[in-house]
N, C-alpha and C positions, 0 to 999 in steps of 0.2 A: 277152183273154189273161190268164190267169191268175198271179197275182203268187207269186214266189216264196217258199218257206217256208225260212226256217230257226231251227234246233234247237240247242239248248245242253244237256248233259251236268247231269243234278240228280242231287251225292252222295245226298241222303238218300233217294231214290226207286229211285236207279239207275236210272233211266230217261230216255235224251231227249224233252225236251219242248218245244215249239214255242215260238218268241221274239215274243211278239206284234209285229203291224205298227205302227209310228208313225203317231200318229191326226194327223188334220188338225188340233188345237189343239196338241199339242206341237210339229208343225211351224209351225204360223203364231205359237208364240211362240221357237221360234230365228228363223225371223223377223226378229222383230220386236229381238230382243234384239243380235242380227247389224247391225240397223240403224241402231239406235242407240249402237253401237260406234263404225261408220262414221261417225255424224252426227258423233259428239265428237270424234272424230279429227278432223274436218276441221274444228269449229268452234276446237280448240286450235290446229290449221295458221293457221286465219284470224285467232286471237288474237295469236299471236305473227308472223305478217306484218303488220299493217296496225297491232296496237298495243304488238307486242314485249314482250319476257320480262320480268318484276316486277324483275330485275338492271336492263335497258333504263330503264326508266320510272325508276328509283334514279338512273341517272348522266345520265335528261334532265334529272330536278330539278334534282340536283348543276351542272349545264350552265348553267342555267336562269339559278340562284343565283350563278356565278360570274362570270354577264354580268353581274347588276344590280350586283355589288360591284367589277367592274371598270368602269362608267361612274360608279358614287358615286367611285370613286375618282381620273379621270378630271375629273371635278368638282372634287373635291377640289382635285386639281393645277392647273387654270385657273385655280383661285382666288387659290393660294396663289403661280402667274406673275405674275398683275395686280399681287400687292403686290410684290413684287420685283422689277420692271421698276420703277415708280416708285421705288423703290430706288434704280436704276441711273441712272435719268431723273438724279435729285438729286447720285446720286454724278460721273455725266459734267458734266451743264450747274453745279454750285453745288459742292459740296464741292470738285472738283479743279482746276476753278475758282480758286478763291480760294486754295488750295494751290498755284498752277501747277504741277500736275500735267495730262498727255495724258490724255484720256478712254480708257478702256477702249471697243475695238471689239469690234463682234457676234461677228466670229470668233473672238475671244480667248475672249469669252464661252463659244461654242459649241461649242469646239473637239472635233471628234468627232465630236460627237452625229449632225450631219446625216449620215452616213456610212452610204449605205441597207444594202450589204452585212452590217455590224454586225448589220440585223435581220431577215435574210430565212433563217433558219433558224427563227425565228418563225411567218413566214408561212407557212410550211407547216403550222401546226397548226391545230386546229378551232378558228372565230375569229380567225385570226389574225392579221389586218389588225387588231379591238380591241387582242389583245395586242400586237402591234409598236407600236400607235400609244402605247397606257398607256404600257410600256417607255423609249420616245423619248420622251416628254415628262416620265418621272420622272428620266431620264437628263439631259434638261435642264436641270430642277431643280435636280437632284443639284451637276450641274458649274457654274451660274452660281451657285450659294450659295458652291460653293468661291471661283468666281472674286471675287465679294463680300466674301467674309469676309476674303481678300487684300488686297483693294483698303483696306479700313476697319483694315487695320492699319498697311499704308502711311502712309494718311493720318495717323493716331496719331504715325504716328514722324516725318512732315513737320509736323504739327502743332507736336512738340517742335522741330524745328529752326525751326521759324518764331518760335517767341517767342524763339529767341539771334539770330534774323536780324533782328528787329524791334528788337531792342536795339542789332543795328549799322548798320542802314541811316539815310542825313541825312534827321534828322525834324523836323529844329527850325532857328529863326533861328541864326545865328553871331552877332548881334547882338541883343540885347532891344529890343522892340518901341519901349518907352519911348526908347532914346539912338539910335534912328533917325530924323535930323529928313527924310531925303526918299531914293527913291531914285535914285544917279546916272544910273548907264544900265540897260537890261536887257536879256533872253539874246538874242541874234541881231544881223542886221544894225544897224548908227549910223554916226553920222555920229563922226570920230575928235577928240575936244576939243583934239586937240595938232596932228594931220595935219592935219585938218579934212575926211580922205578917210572914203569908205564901206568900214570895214572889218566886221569880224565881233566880236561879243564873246563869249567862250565864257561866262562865268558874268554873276554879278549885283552890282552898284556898290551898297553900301547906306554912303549919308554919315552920318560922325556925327565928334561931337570927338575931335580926340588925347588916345589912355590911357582911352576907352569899352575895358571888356573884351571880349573875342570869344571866342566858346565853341564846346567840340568840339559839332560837331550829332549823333553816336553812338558809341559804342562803336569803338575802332579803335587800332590801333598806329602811332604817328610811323613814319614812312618819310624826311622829310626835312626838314631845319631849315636855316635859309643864305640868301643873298643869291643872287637870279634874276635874271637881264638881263630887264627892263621891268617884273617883279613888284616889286621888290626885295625888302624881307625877307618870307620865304617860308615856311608850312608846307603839309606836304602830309601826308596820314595815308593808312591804306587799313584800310577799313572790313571788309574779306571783303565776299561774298559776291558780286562783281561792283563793287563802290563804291568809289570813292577820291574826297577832296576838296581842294580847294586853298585856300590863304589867305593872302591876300596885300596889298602893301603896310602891312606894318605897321611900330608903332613899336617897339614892341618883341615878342621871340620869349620865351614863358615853360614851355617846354617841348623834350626831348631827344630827338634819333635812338633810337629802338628802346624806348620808354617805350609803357605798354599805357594808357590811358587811358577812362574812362567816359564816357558823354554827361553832357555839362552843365557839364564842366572848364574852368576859365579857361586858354586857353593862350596868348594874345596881348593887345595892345594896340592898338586901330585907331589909325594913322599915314597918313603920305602922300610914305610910300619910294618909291622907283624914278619910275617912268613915270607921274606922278598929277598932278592939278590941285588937290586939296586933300585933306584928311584922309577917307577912306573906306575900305572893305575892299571890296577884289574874291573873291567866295568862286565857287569853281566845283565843281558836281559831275557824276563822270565813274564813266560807268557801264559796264564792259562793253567799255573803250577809247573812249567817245565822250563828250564833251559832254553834256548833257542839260539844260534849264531847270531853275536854284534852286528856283524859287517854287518848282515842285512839290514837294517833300521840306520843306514849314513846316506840315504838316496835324496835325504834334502839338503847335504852338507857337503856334496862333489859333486865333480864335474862326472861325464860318462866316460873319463882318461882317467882321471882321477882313480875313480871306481872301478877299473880295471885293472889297473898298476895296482892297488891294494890287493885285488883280488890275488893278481899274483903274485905279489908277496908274500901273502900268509900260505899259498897252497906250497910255496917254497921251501917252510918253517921244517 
C-alpha cells in the first residue's frame, strides 16, 4: 500500500509541493528523546519518594539536630538532678535537722510535675515521648530549685531565731562547779530523806554552803519571787521558747517579779528554806509543761570530763 502524500502551499513558487515523509532516524530520535523524557520523570518520582524533596532532607537534618540537642540536654538535666537531690538529702536528714524543722516531702517537692495530662499535648508531636520526657524533667528541676530555694531561706531565718533561743534556753549550772561539794539527789525516782518513802523528784539537789550564789542558767523574765509550800523561798523565770525553771530553797531571793534578766546573773543565795535537810538548791527544768532532767541543759558550763564524772555521780545516787 502506498503511503500517503501530502503537500504544503510554497509563496515563492506558487506551487504545491510535496512534504517529504519522516525518515526512520528522525523518528527513532523522537524516540529516543520521548524516552528519555519518561526515564526522568520517573527517576524524579523515585527521587522524591524514596529520598524526598531537598525541603525533606533540610527539616530531616533540622530533626536530626534537634534530637541530639534534646538528649545533650536531657543529660544536662540528670546531672544537674543528682546534685540537687544531695541537696535535698542534706537539707531533710542535717540542716532541718538541727533547725527542728519537718523535712520537706517528695510531693511538696513535686507538686505537679507528675501530672501526665499536663504533657500529652506533647505527645502527639514528632518525638514526642523525647519531648514530654525533656519537658517533665526540666519541669522538675524548675519546681524543686524553687522548692529549695524556699527551704534555705527558711532555714536563714530559723537560724536567726536559734541563736536568741540559745541564748534563752538552761545551758549552764545554777551553781559553779567549784561551790558544789556533792550532789544531793537526782531527777527521777528516791528514796525521800524526810518521808523516808519512794517519791519522785522533779529536778536536781546540787549541795553547797549558805550564801554560795546561784545563777540565772539563760536569758529569761522572773515570773515569780515568794515563799512555796515545801520549796520554800522560791524563784521561778520563763525562759520562752517552751522553758521555764525553778529554784529553790533558798537563803536569800536577789531578784524581782517581771525583771528581764541575762544568763549568768546572780539571782539568789543557796539556803536550806522550806522542806530541806541542809543547805542545797533544788533547781528544776520544765519544758513544754513537763519535767525534764537538769543535767541535760550543763553542756555550755563543762567540760566533756566534767560531764561525765557528773554523769556518774548522780547514776551512783
Amino acid at each position: 500500500m502506498s503511503q500517503k502524500k501530502y503537500y504544503i502551499f510554497n509563496n515563492q513558487t506558487g506551487e504545491y509541493e510535496p512534504v517529504p515523509i519522516l525518515g526512520s532516524r528522525l523518528r527513532t530520535t523522537i524516540w529516543v528523546v520521548t524516552s528519555c523524557i519518561v526515564l526522568c520523570t520517573v527517576l524524579i518520582l523515585l527521587v522524591f519518594f524514596f529520598f524526598g524533596s531537598p525541603q525533606d532532607e533540610l527539616l530531616k537534618r533540622e530533626n536530626e539536630r534537634l534530637k541530639t540537642q534534646y538528649a545533650l540536654l536531657q543529660h544536662r538535666v540528670d546531672d544537674a538532678m543528682i546534685v540537687l537531690e544531695d541537696l535535698q538529702q542534706r537539707d531533710d536528714n542535717l540542716y532541718r535537722v538541727v533547725m527542728q524543722a519537718d523535712p520537706i516531702g517528695r510531693k511538696v517537692r513535686n507538686a505537679g510535675v507528675d501530672n501526665a495530662a499536663r504533657y500529652a499535648e506533647l505527645l502527639q508531636m514528632s518525638n514526642g515521648q523525647l519531648v514530654a520526657s525533656v519537658t517533665r524533667d526540666v519541669d522538675r528541676l524548675s519546681r524543686n530549685l524553687y522548692v529549695q530555694d524556699n527551704s534555705f531561706n527558711e532555714l536563714v531565718d530559723l537560724a536567726h531565731q536559734q541563736e536568741d533561743r540559745l541564748q534563752h534556753i538552761p545551758a549552764i549550772q545554777p551553781v559553779a562547779q567549784k561551790d558544789v561539794r556533792r550532789i544531793g539527789s537526782g531527777f527521777g525516782w528516791r528514796i525521800d530523806p524526810i518521808s523516808g518513802l519512794r517519791t519522785y523528784h522533779d529536778g536536781l539537789d546540787l549541795s553547797a554552803n549558805t550564801g554560795v550564789p546561784v545563777y540565772l542558767t539563760g536569758d529569761a523574765t522572773v515570773t515569780f519571787t515568794g515563799w512555796k509550800q515545801g520549796y520554800g523561798r522560791t524563784i521561778e523565770v520563763d525562759h520562752g521558747y517552751g522553758y521555764v525553771t525553778r529554784y529553790a530553797h533558798l537563803h536569800k531571793i536577789e531578784v524581782q517579779k517581771g525583771q528581764s534578766l541575762k544568763r549568768g546573773v546572780k539571782i539568789g543565795q543557796v539556803g536550806s528554806s522550806g522542806k530541806s535537810t541542809g543547805p542545797h538548791l533544788h533547781y528544776e527544768v520544765i519544758f513544754r509543761g513537763r519535767n525534764v532532767d537538769p543535767i541535760n541543759y550543763f553542756f555550755l558550763d563543762l567540760s566533756p570530763e566534767e560531764y561525765d564524772r557528773l554523769i556518774q555521780e548522780v547514776g551512783n545516787l
